[in-house]
C-alpha positions in Angstrom: 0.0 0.0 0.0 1.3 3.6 -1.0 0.2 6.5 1.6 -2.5 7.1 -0.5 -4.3 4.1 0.0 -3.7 2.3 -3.4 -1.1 -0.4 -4.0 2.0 0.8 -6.1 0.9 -1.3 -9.3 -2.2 0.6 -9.4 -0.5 4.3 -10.0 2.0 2.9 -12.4 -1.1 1.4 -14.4 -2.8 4.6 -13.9 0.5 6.4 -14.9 0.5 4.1 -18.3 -3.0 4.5 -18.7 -2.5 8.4 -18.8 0.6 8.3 -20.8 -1.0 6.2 -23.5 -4.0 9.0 -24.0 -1.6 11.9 -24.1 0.7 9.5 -26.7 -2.8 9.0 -28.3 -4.0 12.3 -28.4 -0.2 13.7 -30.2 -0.8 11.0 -32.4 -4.4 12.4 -33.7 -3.7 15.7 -33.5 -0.6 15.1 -35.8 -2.7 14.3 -38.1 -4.2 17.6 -38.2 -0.6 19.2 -38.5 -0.7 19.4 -42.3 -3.6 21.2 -42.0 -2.8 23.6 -39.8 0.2 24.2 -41.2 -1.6 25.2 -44.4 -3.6 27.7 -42.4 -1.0 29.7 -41.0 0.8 30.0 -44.1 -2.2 31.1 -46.2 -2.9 33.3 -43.4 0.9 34.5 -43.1 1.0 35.2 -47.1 -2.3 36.9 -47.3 -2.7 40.6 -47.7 -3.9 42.5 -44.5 -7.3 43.2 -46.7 -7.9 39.5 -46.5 -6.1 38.3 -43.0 -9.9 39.7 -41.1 -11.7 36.8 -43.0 -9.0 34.4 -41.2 -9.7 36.3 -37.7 -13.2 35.9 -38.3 -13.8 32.2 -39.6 -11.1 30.5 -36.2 -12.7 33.1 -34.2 -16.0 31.6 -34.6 -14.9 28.5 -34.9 -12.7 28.7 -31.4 -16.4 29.7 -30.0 -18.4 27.0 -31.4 -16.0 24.4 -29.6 -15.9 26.0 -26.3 -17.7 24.2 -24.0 -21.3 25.7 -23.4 -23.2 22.9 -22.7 -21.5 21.6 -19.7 -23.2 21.4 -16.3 -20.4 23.9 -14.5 -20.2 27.5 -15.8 -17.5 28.0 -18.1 -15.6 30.1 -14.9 -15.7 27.4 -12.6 -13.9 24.8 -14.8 -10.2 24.3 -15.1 -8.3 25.8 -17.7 -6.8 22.1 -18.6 -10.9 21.1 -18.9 -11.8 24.2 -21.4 -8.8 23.2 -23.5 -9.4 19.4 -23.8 -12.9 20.2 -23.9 -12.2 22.7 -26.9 -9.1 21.0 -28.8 -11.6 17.5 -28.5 -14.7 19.4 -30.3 -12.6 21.5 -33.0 -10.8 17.9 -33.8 -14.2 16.0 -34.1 -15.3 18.6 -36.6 -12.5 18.0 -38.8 -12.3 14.4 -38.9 -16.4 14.5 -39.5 -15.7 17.4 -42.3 -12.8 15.1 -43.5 -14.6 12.3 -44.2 -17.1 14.2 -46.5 -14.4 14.4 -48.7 -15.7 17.4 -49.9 -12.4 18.9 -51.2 -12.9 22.7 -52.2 -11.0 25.5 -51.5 -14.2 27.0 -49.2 -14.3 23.7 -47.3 -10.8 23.1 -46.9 -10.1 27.0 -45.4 -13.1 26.1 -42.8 -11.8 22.7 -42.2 -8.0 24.3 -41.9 -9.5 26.5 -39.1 -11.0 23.7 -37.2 -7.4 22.1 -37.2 -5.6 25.2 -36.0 -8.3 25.6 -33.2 -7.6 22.1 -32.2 -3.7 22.4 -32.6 -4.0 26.1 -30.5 -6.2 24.2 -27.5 -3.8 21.3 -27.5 -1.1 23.4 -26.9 -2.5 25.6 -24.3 -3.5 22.6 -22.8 0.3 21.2 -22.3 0.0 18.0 -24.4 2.9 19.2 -26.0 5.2 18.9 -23.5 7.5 16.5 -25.2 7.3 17.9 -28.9 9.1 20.7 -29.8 8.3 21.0 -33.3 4.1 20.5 -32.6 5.0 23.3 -29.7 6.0 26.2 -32.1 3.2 25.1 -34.3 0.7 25.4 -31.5 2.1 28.6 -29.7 1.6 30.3 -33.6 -1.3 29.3 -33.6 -2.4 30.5 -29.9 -1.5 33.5 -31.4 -3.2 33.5 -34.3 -6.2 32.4 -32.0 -5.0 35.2 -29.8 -5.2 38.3 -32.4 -8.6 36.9 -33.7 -10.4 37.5 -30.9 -8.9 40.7 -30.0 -9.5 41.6 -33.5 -13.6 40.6 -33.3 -14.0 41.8 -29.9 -12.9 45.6 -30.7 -14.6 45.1 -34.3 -17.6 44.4 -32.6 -17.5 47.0 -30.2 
């Protein structure tokens, strides 16, 4: 028995068990890496006439994945909650808008900003602790996330 009441075994399964979701959750989101990747740098080549569409469309998509629905108000969750809870949403979306297959350049650009939600939520919920590379893609877009909504909140103001 440890001094909290469970037998050592049972933490190092629960360690493995906890490591294996975080392993699996790097591994899905990965997958969404090409697509985020594509978002930033359309976003990052486009003229400053076009980069408010970009603010606009992950804006709204960063609110349509925030948890609203949940029994606790929004304030008394956990920031780790609101970003799993986000990052879990926005990838669900794009793996259901992936596997319409409906390749056009509208649907891509929407299912792009899904990803780089995901990617932004993952990151400011630490699940890239161990990846660099996946790091610096989700602290750009955490930034990009970042500008959008201070661009639509004093654009709506």
């Amino acid at each position: 028995m440890t001094a909290h009441g469970g037998s050592g075994s049972e933490m190092v399964f629960g360690w493995f068990a906890s490591e294996r979701e975080r392993r699996r959750k790097v591994s899905l989101i990965a997958n969404l890496e090409p697509r985020a990747r594509r978002f930033l740098r359309i976003y990052l080549n486009a003229d400053e006439t076009r980069k408010p569409e970009f603010y606009q469309v992950v804006q709204e998509a960063s609110e349509q994945c925030r948890p609203s629905g949940s029994s606790l108000p929004p304030l008394e969750l956990e920031d780790a909650q609101v970003a799993g809870t986000t990052s879990s949403a926005a990838m669900q979306i794009v793996m259901e808008r992936s596997a319409l297959n409906k390749s056009d350049r509208n649907s891509d650009f929407l299912t792009d900003a899904y990803a780089t939600v995901a990617v932004a939520y993952h990151r400011a919920g630490g699940v890239y602790i161990r990846d660099k590379e996946m790091q610096e893609l989700g602290t750009a877009a955490v930034h990009l996330l970042t500008i959008a909504t201070s661009y639509v909140v004093a654009h709506n103001e």
